[in-house]
BAMARBA-685834 format. One record per residue (C-alpha): residue number from 1; residue in one letter; x, y, z. Coordinates in Angstrom, 1 decimal, m for minus. Layout:
BEGIN
<pt NUM,"a",<X,Y,Z>>
...
//
This chain:
BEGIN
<pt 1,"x",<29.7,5.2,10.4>>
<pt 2,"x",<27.0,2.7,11.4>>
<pt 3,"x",<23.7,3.4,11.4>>
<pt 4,"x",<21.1,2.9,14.0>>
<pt 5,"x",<18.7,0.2,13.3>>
<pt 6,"x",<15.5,m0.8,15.1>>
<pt 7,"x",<14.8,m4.7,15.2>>
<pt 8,"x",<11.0,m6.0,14.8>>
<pt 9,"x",<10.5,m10.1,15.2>>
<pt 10,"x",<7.2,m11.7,15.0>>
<pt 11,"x",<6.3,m15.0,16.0>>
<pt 12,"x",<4.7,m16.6,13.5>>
<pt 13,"x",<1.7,m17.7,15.9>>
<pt 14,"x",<0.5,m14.4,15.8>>
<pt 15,"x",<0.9,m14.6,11.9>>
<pt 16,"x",<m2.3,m17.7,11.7>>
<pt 17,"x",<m6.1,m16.7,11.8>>
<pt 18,"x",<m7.7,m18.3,15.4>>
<pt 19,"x",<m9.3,m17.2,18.6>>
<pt 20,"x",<m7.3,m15.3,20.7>>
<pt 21,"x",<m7.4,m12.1,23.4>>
<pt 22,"x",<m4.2,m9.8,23.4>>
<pt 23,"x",<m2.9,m7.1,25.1>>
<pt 24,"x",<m0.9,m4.2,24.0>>
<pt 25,"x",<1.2,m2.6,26.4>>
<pt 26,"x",<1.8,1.2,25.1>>
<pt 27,"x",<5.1,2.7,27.4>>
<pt 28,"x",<5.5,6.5,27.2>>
<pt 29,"x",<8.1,7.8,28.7>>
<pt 30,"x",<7.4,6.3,32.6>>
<pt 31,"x",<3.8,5.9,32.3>>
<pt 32,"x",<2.3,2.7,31.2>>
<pt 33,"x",<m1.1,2.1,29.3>>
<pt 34,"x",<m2.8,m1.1,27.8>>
<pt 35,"x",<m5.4,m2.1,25.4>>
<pt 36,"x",<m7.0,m5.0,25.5>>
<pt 37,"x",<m8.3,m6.6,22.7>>
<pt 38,"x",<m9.8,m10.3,20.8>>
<pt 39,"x",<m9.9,m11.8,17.6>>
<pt 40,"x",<m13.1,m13.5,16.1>>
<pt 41,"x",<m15.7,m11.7,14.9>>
<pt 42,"x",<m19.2,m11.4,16.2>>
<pt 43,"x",<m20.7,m10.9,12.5>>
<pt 44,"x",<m18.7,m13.5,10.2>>
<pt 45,"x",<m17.1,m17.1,10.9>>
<pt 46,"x",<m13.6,m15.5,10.9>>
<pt 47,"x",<m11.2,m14.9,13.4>>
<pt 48,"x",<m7.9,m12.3,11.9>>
<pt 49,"x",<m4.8,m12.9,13.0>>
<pt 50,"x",<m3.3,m11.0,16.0>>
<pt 51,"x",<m1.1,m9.0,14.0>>
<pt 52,"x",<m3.8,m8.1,11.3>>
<pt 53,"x",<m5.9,m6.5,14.6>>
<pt 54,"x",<m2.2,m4.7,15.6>>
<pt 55,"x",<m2.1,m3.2,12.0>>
<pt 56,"x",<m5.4,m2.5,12.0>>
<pt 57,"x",<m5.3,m0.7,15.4>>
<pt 58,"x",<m2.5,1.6,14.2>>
<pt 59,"x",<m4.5,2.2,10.8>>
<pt 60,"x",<m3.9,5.8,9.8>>
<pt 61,"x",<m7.3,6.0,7.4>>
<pt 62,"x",<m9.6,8.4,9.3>>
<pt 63,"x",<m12.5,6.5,8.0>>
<pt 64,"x",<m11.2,3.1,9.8>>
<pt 65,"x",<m13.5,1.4,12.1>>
<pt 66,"x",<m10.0,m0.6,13.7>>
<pt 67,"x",<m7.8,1.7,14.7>>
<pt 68,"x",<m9.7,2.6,18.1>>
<pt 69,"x",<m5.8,2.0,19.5>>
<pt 70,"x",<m4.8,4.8,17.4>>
<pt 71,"x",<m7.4,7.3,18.9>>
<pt 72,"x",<m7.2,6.7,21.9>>
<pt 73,"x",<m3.6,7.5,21.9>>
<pt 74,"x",<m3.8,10.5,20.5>>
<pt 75,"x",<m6.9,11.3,22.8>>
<pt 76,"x",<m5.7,10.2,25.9>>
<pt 77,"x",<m1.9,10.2,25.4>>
<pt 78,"x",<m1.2,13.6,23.5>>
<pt 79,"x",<0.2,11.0,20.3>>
<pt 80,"x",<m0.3,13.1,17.7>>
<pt 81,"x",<2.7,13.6,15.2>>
<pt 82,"x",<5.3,11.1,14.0>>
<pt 83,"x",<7.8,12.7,17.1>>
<pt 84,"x",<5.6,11.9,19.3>>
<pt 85,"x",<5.4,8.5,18.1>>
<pt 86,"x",<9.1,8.0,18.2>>
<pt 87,"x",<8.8,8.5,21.9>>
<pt 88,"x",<6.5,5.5,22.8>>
<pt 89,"x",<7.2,1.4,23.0>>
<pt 90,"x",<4.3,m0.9,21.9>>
<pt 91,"x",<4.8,m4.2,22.9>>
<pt 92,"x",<1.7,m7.4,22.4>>
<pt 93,"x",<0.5,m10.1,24.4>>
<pt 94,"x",<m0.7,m12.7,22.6>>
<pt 95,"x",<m3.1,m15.5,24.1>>
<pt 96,"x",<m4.4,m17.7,21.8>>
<pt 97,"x",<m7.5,m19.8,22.1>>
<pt 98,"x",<m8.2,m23.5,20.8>>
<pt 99,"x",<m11.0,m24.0,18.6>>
<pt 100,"x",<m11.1,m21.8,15.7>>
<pt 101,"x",<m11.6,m23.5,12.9>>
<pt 102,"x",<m11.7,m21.8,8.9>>
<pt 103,"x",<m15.2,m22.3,7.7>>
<pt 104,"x",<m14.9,m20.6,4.7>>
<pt 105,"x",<m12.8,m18.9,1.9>>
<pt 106,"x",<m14.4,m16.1,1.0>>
<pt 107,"x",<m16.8,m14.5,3.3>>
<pt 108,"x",<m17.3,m11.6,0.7>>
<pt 109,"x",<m20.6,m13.1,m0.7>>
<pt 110,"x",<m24.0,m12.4,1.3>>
<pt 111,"x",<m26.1,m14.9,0.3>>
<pt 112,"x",<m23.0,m17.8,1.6>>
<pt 113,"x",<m22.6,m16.4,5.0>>
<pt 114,"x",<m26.2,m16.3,5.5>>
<pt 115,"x",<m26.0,m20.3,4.3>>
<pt 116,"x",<m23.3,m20.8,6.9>>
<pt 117,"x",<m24.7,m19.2,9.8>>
<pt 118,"x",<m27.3,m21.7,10.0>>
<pt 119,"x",<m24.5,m25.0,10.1>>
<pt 120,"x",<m24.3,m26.6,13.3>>
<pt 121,"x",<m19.9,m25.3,12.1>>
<pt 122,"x",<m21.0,m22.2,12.8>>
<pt 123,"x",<m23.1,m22.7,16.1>>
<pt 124,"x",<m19.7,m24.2,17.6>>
<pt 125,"x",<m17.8,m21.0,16.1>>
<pt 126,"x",<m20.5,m19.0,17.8>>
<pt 127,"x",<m20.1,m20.4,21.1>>
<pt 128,"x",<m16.5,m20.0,21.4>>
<pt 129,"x",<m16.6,m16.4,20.2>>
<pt 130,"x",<m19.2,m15.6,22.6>>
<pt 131,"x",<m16.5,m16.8,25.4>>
<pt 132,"x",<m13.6,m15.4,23.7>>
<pt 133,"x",<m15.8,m12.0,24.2>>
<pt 134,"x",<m17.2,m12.4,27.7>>
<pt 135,"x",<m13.5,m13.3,28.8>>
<pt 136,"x",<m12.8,m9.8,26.5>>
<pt 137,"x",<m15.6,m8.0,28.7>>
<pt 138,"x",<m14.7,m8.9,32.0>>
<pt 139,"x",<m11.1,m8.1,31.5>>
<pt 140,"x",<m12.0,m4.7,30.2>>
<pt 141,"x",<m14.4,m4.3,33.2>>
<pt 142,"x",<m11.6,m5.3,36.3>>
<pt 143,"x",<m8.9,m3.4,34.7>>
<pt 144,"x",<m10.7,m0.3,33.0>>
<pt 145,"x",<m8.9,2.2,34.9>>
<pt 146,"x",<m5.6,1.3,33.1>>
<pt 147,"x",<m6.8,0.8,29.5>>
<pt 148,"x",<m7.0,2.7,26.6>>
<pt 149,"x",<m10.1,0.6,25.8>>
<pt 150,"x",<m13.3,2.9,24.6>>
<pt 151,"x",<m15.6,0.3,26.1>>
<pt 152,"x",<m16.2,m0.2,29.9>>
<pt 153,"x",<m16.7,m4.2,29.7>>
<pt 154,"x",<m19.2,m5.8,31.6>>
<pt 155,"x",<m19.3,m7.1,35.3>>
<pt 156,"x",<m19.3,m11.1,34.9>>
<pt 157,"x",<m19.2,m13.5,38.1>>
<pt 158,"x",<m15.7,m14.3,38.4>>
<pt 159,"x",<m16.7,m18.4,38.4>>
<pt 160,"x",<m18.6,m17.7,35.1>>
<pt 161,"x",<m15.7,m16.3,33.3>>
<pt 162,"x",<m14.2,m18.5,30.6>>
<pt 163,"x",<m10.4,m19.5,30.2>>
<pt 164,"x",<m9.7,m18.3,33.9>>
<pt 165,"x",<m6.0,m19.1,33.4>>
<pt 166,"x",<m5.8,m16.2,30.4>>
<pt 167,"x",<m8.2,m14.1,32.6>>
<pt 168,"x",<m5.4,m14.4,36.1>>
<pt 169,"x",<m2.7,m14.4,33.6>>
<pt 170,"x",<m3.8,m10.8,31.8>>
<pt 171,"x",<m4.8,m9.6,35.2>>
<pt 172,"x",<m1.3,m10.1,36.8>>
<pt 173,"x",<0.5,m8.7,33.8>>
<pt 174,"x",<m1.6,m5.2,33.6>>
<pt 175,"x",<m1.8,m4.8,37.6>>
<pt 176,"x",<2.2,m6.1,38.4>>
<pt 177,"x",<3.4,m3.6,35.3>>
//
């Protein structure tokens, strides 16, 4: 007798550190929910990897501060206990973003981000992170009522909104689901 197998393939883009918005589509049974979510962080030159943010969404530790995917599903969603997981699809959209670039090793060490945050490196880092997060915001904000987002987003004029051709692409993948 064979047994049943479940099949898991990632790509290795979503394997390599950069900028990036993604969207997790969460199916239970026939409803259909989605979190929305970005890589590069607003406090250190580094930008994880899609799937490190996934893996850190699902964290189990109550004491995480990245598993707001996690909560929300068991907040919203009833997703509770390991059946109740067996019962749900997750599936990622991955949209990366040009321009990250690795500015450091080891960002473990006060006193050398605190150097690096004052490099012209890290003003370009900065400014694609802030448009990585408006596009992040504005996203949130036009498709709130589907997500399993904590945050609301903010209102941004839709001609000030940066990579428009994400933003219409994420839009007509939540609303046409």
């Amino acid at each position: 007798m064979q047994m049943p197998s479940n099949t898991f393939e990632i790509p290795g883009s979503f394997l390599v550190p950069g900028f990036s918005i993604y969207v997790l589509e969460i199916r239970k049974e026939k409803e259909k929910w989605f979190y929305i979510g970005m890589t590069g962080d607003p406090h250190y030159p580094s930008a994880r990897s899609a799937y490190y943010r996934l893996v850190g969404h699902l964290e189990l530790s109550k004491r995480s501060t990245q598993n707001q995917l996690r909560i929300a599903m068991r907040e919203k969603l009833g997703i509770v206990s390991d059946d109740d997981f067996k019962n749900i699809a997750l599936k990622m959209h991955h949209f990366p973003i040009p321009g990250f670039k690795k500015l450091a090793d080891k960002l473990s060490d006060k006193e050398a981000v605190k150097q690096l945050k004052q490099t012209p490196a890290y003003n370009e880092y900065k400014e694609i992170q802030q448009m990585v997060l408006a596009l992040e915001n504005a996203l949130i904000f036009e498709l709130k009522d589907k997500l399993l987002n904590k945050t609301i987003g903010k209102n941004i004029k839709q001609e000030t909104i940066p990579f428009p051709e994400i933003y219409k692409s994420i839009i007509e993948l939540v609303i046409n689901e």
